[in-house]
C-alpha positions as CSV (number, residue, x, y, z in Angstrom):
1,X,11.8,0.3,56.4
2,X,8.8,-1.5,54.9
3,X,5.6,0.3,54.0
4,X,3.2,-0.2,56.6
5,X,-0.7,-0.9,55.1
6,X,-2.3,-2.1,57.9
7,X,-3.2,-1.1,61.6
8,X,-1.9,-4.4,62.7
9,X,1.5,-3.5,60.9
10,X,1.9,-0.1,62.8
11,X,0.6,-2.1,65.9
12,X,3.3,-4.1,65.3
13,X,6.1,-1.8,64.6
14,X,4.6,0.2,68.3
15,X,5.8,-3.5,70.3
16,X,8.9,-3.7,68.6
17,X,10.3,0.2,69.3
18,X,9.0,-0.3,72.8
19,X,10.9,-3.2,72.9
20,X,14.2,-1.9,72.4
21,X,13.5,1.1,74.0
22,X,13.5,-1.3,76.9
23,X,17.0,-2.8,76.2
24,X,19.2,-1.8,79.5
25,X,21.7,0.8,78.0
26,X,22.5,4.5,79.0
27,X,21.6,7.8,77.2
28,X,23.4,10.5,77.2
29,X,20.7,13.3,75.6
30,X,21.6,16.4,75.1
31,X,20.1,19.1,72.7
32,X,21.1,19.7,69.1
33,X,19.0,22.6,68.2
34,X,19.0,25.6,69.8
35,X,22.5,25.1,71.8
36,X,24.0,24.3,68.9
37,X,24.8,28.0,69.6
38,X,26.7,27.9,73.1
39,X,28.6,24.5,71.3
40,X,26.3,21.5,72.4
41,X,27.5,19.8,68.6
42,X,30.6,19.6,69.5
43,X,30.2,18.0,72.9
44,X,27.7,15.5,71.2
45,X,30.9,14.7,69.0
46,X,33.4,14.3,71.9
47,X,31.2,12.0,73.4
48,X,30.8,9.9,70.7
49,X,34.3,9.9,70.3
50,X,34.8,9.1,73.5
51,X,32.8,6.2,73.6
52,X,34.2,4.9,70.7
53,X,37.5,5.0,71.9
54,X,36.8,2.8,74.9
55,X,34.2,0.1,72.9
56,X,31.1,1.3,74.5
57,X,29.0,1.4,71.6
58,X,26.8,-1.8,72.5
59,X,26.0,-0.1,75.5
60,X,26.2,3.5,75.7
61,X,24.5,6.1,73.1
62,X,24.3,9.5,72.9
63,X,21.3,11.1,71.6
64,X,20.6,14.4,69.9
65,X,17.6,16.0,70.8
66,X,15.0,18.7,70.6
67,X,15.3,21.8,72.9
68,X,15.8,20.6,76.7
69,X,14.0,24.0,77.2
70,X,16.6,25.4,80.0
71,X,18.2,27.2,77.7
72,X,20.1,29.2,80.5
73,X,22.0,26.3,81.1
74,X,23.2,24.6,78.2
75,X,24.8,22.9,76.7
76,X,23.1,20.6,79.4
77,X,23.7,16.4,79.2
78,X,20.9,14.6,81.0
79,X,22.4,10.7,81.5
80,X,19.6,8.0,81.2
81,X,17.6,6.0,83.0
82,X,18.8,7.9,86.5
83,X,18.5,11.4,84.8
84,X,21.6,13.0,86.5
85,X,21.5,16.6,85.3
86,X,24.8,18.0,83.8
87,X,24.6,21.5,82.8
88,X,27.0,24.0,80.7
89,X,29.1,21.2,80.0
90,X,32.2,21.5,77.4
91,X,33.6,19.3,74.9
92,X,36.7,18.9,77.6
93,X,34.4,17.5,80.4
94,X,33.5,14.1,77.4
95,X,36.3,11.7,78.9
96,X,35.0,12.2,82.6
97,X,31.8,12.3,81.6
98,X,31.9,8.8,80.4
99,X,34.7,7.5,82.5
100,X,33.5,9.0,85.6
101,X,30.0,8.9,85.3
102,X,29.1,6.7,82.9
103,X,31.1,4.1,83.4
104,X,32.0,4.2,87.9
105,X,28.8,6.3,88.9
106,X,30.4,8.9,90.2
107,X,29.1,12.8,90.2
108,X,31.0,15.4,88.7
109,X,30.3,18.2,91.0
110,X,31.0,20.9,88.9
111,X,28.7,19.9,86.3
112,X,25.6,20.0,88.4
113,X,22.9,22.6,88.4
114,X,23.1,25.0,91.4
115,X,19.7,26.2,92.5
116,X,20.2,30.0,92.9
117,X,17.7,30.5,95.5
118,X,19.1,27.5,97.9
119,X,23.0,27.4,96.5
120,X,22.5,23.4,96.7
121,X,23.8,21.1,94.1
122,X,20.9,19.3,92.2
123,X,21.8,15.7,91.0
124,X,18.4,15.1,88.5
125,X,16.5,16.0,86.1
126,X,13.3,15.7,88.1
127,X,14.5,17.8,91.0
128,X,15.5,21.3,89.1
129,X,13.2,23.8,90.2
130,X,12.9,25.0,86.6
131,X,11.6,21.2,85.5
132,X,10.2,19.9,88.5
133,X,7.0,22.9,88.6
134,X,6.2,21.9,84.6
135,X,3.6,20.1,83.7
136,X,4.6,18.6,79.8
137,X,2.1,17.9,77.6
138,X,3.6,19.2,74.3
139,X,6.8,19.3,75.6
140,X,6.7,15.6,76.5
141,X,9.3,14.3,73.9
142,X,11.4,17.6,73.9
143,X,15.2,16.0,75.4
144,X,14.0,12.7,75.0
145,X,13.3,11.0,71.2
146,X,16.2,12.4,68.4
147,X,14.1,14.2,66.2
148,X,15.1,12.2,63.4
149,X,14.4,8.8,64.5
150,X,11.1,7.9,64.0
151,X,11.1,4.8,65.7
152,X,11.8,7.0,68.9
153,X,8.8,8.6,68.5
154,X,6.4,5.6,67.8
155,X,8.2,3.7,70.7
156,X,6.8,6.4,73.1
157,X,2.7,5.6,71.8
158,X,3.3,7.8,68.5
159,X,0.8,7.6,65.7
160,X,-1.4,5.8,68.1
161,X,-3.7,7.8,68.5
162,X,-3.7,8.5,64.9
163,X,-4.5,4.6,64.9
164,X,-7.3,5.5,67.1
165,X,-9.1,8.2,65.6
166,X,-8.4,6.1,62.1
167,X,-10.2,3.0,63.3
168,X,-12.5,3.8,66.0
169,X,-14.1,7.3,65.7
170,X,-16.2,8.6,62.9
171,X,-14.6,12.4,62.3
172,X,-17.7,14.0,63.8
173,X,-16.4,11.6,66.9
174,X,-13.2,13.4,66.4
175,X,-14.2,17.1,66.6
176,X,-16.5,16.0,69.7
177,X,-13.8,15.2,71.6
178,X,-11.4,18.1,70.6
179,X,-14.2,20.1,71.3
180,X,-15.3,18.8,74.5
181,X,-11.5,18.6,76.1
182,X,-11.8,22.4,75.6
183,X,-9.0,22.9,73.5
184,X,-8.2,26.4,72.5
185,X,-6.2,27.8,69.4
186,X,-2.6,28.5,70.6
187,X,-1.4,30.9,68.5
188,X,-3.9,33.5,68.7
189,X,-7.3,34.6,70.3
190,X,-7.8,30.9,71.3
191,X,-11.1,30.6,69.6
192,X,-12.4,27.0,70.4
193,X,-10.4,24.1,68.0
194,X,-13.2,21.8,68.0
195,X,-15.8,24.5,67.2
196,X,-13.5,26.1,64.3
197,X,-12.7,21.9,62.9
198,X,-16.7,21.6,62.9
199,X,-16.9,24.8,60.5
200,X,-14.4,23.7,57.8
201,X,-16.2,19.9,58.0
202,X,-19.2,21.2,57.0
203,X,-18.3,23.3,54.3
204,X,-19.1,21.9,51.3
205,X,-16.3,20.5,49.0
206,X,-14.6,17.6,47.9
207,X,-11.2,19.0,48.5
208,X,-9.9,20.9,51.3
209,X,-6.7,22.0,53.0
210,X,-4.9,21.6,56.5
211,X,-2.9,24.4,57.4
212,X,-0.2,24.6,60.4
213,X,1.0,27.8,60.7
214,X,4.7,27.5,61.9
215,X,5.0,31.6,60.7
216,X,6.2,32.7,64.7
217,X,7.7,35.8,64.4
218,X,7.4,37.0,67.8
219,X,10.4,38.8,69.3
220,X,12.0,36.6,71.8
221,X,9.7,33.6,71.1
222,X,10.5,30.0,70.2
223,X,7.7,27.6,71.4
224,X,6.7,26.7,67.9
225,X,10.0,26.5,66.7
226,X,11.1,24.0,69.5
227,X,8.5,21.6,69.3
228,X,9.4,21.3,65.4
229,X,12.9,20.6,66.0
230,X,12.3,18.5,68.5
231,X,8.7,16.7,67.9
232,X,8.4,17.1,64.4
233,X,5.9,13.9,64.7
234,X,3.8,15.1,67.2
235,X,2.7,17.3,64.3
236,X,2.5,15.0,61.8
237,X,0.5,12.9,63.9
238,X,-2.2,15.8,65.1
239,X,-2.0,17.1,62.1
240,X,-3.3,13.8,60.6
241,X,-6.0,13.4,62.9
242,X,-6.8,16.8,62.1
243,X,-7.2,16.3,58.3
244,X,-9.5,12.9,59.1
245,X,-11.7,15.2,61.0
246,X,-12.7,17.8,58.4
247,X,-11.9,16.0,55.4
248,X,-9.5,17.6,54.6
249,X,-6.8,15.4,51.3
250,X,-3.6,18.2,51.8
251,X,-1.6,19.5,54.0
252,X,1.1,22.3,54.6
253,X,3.5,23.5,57.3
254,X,3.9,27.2,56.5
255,X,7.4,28.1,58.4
256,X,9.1,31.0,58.1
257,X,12.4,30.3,56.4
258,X,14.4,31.7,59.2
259,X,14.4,27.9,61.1
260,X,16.6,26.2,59.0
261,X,17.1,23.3,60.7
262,X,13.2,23.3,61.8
263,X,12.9,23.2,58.1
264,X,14.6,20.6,57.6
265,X,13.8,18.4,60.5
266,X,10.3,18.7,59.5
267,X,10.9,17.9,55.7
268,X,12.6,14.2,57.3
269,X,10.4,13.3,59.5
270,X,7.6,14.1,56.4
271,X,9.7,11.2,54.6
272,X,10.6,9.0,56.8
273,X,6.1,9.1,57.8
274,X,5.8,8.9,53.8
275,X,8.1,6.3,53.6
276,X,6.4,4.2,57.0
277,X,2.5,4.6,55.3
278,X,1.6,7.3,57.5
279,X,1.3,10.0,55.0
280,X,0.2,9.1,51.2
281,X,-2.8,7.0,49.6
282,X,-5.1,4.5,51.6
283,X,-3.0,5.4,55.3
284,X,-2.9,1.9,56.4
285,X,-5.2,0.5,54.5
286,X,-8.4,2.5,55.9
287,X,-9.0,4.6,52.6
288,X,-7.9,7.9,53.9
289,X,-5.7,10.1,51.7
290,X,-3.7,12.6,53.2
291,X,-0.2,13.9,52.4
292,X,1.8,17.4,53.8
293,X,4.4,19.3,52.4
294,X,6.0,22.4,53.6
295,X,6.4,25.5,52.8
296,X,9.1,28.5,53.8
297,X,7.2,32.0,54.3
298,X,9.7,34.9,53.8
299,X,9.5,36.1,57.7
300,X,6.5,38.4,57.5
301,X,4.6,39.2,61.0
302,X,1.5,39.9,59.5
303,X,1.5,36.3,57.7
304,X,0.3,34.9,60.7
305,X,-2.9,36.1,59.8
306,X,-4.7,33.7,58.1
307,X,-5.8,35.2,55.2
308,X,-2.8,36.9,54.9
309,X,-0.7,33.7,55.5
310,X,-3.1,32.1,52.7
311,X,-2.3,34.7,50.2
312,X,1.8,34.3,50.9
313,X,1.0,30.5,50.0
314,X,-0.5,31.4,46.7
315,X,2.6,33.7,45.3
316,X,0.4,36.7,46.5
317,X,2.0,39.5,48.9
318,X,1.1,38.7,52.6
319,X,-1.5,41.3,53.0
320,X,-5.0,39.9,54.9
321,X,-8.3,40.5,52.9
322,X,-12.0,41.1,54.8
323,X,-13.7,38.5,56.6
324,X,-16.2,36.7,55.6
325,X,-16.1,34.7,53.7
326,X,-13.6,33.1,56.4
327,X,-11.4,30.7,55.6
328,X,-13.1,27.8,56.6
329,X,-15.8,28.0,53.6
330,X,-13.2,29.8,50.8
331,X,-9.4,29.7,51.4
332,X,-6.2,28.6,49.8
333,X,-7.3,28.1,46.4
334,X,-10.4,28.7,46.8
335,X,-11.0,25.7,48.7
336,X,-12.2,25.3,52.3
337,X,-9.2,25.7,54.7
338,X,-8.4,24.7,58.6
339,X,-5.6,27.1,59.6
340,X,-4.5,25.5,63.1
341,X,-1.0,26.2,65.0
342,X,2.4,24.4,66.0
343,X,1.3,23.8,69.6
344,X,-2.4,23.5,68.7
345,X,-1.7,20.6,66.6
346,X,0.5,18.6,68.9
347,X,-1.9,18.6,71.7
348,X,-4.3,16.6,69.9
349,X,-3.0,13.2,70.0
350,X,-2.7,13.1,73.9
351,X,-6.6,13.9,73.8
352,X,-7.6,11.7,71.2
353,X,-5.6,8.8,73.3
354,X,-5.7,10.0,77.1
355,X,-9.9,11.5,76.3
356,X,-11.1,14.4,76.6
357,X,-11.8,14.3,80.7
358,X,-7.7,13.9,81.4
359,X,-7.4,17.1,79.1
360,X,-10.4,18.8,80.9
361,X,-8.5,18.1,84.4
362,X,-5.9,20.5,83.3
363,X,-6.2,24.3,83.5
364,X,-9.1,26.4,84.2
365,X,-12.7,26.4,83.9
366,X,-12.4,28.4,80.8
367,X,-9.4,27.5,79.3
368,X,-8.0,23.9,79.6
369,X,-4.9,22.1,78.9
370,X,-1.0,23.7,79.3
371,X,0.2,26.3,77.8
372,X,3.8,27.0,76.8
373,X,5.7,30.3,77.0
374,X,9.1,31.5,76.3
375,X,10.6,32.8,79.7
376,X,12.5,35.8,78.5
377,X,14.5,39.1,79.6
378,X,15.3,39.9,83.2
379,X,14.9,36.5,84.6
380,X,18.0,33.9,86.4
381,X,16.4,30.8,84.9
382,X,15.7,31.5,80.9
383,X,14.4,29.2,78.8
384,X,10.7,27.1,77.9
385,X,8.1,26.9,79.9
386,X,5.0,24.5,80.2
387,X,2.4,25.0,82.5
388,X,-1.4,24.7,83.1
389,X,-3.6,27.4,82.2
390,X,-4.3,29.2,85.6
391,X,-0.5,29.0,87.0
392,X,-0.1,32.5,88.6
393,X,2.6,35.1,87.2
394,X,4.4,34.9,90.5
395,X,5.3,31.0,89.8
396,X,6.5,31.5,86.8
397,X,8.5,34.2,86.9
398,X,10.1,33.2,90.4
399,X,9.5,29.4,91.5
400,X,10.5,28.1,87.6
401,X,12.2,30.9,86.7
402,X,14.6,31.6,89.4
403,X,13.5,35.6,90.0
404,X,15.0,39.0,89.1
405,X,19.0,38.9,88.7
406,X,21.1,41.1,91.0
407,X,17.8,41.6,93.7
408,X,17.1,43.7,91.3
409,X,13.2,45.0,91.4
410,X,10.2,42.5,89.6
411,X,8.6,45.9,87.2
412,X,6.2,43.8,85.0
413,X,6.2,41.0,82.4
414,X,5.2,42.3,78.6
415,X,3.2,39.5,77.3
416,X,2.0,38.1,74.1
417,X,4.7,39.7,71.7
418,X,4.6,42.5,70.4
419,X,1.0,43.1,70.3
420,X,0.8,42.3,73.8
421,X,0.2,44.3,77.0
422,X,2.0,44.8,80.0
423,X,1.4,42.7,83.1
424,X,2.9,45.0,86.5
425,X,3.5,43.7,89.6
426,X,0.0,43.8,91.3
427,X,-1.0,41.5,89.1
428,X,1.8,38.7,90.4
429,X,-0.8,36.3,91.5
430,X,-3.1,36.4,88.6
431,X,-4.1,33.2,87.2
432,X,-2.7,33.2,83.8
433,X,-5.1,32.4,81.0
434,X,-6.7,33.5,78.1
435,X,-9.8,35.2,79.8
436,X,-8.3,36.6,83.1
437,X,-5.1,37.9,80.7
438,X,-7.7,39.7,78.4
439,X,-9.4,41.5,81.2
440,X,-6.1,43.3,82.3
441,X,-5.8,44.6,78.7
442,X,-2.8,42.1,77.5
443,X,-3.0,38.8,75.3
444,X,-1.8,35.3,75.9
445,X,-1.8,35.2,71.7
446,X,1.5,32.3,71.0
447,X,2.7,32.9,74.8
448,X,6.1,35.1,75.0
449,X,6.4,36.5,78.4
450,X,9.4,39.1,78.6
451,X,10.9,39.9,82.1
452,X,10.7,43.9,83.4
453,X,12.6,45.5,86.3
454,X,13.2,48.5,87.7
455,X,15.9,48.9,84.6
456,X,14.1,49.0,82.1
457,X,12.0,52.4,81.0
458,X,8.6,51.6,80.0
459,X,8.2,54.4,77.3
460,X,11.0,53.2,75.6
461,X,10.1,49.4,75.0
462,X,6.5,50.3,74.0
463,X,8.4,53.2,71.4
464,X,10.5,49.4,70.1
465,X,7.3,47.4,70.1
466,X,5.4,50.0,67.9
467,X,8.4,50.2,65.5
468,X,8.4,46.9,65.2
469,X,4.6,46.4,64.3
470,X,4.6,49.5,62.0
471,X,8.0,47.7,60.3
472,X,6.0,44.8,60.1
473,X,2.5,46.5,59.0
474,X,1.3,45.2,55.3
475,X,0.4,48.8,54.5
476,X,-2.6,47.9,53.1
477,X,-5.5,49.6,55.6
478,X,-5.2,53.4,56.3
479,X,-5.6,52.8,60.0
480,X,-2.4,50.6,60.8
481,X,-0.1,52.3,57.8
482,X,-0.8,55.7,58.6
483,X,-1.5,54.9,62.9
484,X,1.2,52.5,63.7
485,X,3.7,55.5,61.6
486,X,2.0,58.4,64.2
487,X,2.8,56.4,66.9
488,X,6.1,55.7,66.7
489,X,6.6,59.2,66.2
490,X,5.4,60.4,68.8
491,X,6.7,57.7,71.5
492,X,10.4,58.6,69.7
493,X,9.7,62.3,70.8
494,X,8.8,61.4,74.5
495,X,11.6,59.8,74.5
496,X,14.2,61.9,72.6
497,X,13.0,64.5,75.8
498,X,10.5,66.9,73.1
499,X,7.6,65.7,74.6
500,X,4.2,68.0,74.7
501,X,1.3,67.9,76.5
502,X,-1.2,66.5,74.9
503,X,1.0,63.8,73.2
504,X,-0.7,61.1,75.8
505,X,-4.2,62.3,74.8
506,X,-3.0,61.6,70.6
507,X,-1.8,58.3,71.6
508,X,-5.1,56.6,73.1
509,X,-6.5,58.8,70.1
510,X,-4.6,56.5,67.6
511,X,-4.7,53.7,69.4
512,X,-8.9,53.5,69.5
513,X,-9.0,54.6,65.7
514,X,-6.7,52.0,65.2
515,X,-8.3,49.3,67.2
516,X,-11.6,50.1,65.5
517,X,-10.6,50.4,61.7
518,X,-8.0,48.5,60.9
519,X,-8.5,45.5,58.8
520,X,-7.3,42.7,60.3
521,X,-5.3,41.6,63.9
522,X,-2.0,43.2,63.9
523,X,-3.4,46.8,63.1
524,X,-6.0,46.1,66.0
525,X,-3.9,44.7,68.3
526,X,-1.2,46.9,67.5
527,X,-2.6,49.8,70.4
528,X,-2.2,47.0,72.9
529,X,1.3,48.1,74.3
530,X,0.7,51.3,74.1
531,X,-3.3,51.3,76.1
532,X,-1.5,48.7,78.6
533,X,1.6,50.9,79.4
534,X,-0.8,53.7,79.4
535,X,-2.9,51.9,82.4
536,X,-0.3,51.4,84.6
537,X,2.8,53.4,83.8
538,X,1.1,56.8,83.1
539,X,3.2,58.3,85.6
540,X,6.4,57.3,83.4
541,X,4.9,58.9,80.2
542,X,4.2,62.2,82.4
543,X,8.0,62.0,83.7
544,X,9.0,62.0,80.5
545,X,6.8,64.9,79.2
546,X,7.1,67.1,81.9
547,X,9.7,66.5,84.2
548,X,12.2,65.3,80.7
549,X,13.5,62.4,83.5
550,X,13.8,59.0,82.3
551,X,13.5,57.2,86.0
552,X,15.4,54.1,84.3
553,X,17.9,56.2,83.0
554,X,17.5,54.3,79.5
555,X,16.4,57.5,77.7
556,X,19.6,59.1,76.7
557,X,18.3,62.5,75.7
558,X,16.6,63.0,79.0
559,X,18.2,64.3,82.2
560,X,17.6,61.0,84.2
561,X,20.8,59.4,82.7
562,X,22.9,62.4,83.6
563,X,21.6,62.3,87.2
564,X,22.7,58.5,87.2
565,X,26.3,59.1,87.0
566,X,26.6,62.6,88.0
């Protein structure tokens, strides 16, 4: 396409994809990302083939698109403009599909989603429990736009509010508003966006640099991932915004190289925005310079720490250094650096062009906007999940996501990855957000919940999870190298049945050093799981200490398991 250099261009180019987005045709979207897995290319292919086999080209499309988010179901075909739901549908179901649906408007009862709890057949979209309780903000073009169509993208207001900020607001306007819709950092503590934009403004500095850190390596999470593959403009265009707000001439999405196709997605939508005038010198003729490239970390945990992401970025070994100076006044290079996150970033343009009091109508007093969590473990409806800050545990886990398999018994959620805490069942009606999650000793941080029931042994998850964060410790502070080791030691003797008294009391030992000394986040957040489990599943640790009985019967070693199938 031509180079766009004006606003009145893009303006323009906005009528014309709404336009044909208008044109009566139907849409068969179905995701090419993470069902690629379960064979969703391959049904996108039979489709196609199908409809060119009976001429419907002019009429009928199918389009690939970002993660649907019920992942439990796919691969799932959603047929546009009624939105009639198809779910775990096969390359073989293609010719009735199109000849039966498509083409007569008939249902294919098989294909439709049965709501576990009522055993009735759902016909749309809109009506699945697991969709119809969401409320999508960053999630808004996930199963709709192909990724890799731009024009998708600006036909459903993108880059306008790029256009906005660009035109109308001065970047102190900017930051005001960020700041005032209460926007919080997703991928961590959720210190205040706007506040943390203000700090990196003011820095002195001709040139400074836009992180987004794509580096989610949290065990069973995807949320950043998803919205890459399937938005990859929605950060572009936030991320834009963002670098007009602290003046900031460079850009970089750090992503862990194990998302291929996020990488790549990511890499053309960069082009096809370089290529459009979005990205480059003078961004549609209002002077601003700004250009992003990315950037494929190696898969470290502790990387998502900014300092240590910063130094990965410069050839250095991912290890965090003290703070301050943070990274707002000296960072990569040197230079003063905005470090924001995949879902941070993509909830800026609906506040720049909805304003700050739609965002503020969302969520809680303290924390505002939706929040998106991968719905994980022991759970019927698995998958992504956006919701407002302040929807309760109980709706999550049971009204979107179907309940506990089998009847089985609801044991807790373990939340925030694995430097998270444990969230049991008294706390079912809990608002969920970042304070209130705090306050019961677990973290929201990028938002994995993980599913518990009465199968699965505390001791032994918390004994993964501090494996995993002592695999994933830089080594360089005493505290986490040395505490994280201990730990895992210890847990793997409870649970191997060589237990001792005392071994609780060395736990909360290590975990307050630990919390207290270590250098950066992971080491301090690394006691989380094990203070949390220790709050409200004591009585499991003392089981397995004293009584050498695994109640879950998980714990080989221990009698428990023998009991189970004596």
């Amino acid at each position: 396409m031509e180079r766009l250099s004006s606003l009145d261009q893009l303006r323009a180019w906005h009528q014309r994809a709404q336009a044909a987005l208008a044109e009566p045709r139907k849409v068969l979207a179905l995701c090419s990302t993470g069902c690629r897995a379960v064979g969703s290319l391959e049904v996108a292919d039979a489709l196609e083939a199908e409809i060119d086999r009976r001429g419907l080209g002019d009429t009928v499309t199918v389009k690939r698109t970002g993660c649907h988010g019920f992942c439990e179901q796919g691969p799932i075909v959603v047929i546009r403009p009624e939105r009639i739901f198809y779910a775990h549908v096969e390359p073989d179901d293609a010719a009735e599909i199109i000849g039966r649906t498509v083409l007569e408007g008939e249902l294919i009862e098989r294909l439709l989603f049965t709501d576990p709890a009522t055993k009735q057949k759902i016909q749309r979209e809109q009506d699945v429990p697991f969709y119809s309780k969401q409320t999508r903000v960053t999630l808004r073009y996930n199963g709709v736009i192909d990724p890799l169509v731009i024009e998708d993208y600006v036909a459903l207001d993108g880059y306008v509010a790029m256009a906005k900020a660009l035109s109308e607001m001065s970047p102190e306007q900017v930051i005001d508003e960020v700041r005032e819709a209460g926007l919080r950092g997703r991928g961590g503590a959720g210190f205040p966006t706007g506040v943390k934009w203000g700090f990196c403004r003011k820095s002195p500095g001709d040139e400074k640099y836009l992180i987004c850190n794509a580096d989610e390596g949290l065990p069973g999470a995807f949320m950043d991932r998803s919205v890459l593959e399937g938005a990859p403009h929605a950060v572009i265009d936030g991320m834009i915004i963002a670098a007009y707000a602290i003046g900031a001439s460079h850009g970089i999405i750090y992503v862990r190289a194990e998302y291929p196709i996020a990488v790549r997605t990511c890499r053309t939508a960069l082009q096809q925005a370089r290529d459009a005038g979005l990205l480059g010198k003078n961004i549609l003729g209002t002077g601003f310079d700004f250009d992003i490239i990315v950037r494929e970390g190696a898969g470290a945990y502790v990387c998502g720490e900014e300092t240590a992401l910063i130094a990965s970025l410069e050839g250095e070994r991912g290890m965090p250094r003290p703070r301050p100076p943070f990274p707002a006044q000296i960072g990569y290079k040197g230079k003063p650096t905005n470090i924001n996150n995949v879902e941070t970033l993509a909830n800026v343009p609906p506040i720049i062009l909805k304003g700050k009091d739609w965002y503020q109508s969302i969520g809680t007093q303290g924390s505002k906007g939706t929040k998106i969590f991968a719905l994980v473990g022991k759970v019927k409806n698995r998958g992504l999940v956006e919701v407002p800050m302040g929807t309760t545990l109980r709706e999550i886990v049971f009204d979107i996501g179907g309940g506990i398999p089998e009847n089985r018994e609801f044991k807790a959620v373990q939340m925030g990855g694995p430097s998270g805490g444990y969230v049991p069942a008294q706390f079912l009606d809990l608002p969920i957000d970042y304070d209130s999650v705090n306050e019961i000793g677990s973290v929201m941080v990028a938002g994995g919940i993980i599913v518990l029931d009465e199968d699965n042994c505390i001791v032994d998850i918390t004994r993964f999870l501090a494996e995993f964060l002592h695999n994933e410790s830089c080594g360089k502070c005493a505290p986490c190298r040395i505490g994280t080791r201990q730990t895992v030691d210890i847990l793997t003797r409870i649970c191997n049945g060589d237990g001792q008294e005392g071994d609780i009391e060395r736990l909360e030992c290590l975990a307050n050093v630990m919390k207290n000394a270590s250098l950066c986040g992971l080491g301090q957040a690394a006691p989380n799981p094990v203070l949390s489990s220790l709050d409200y599943f004591r009585d499991e640790y003392e089981e397995h200490i004293r009584e050498k009985r695994c109640r879950a019967s998980v714990c080989e070693s221990l009698a428990g398991t023998l009991e189970r199938f004596a």
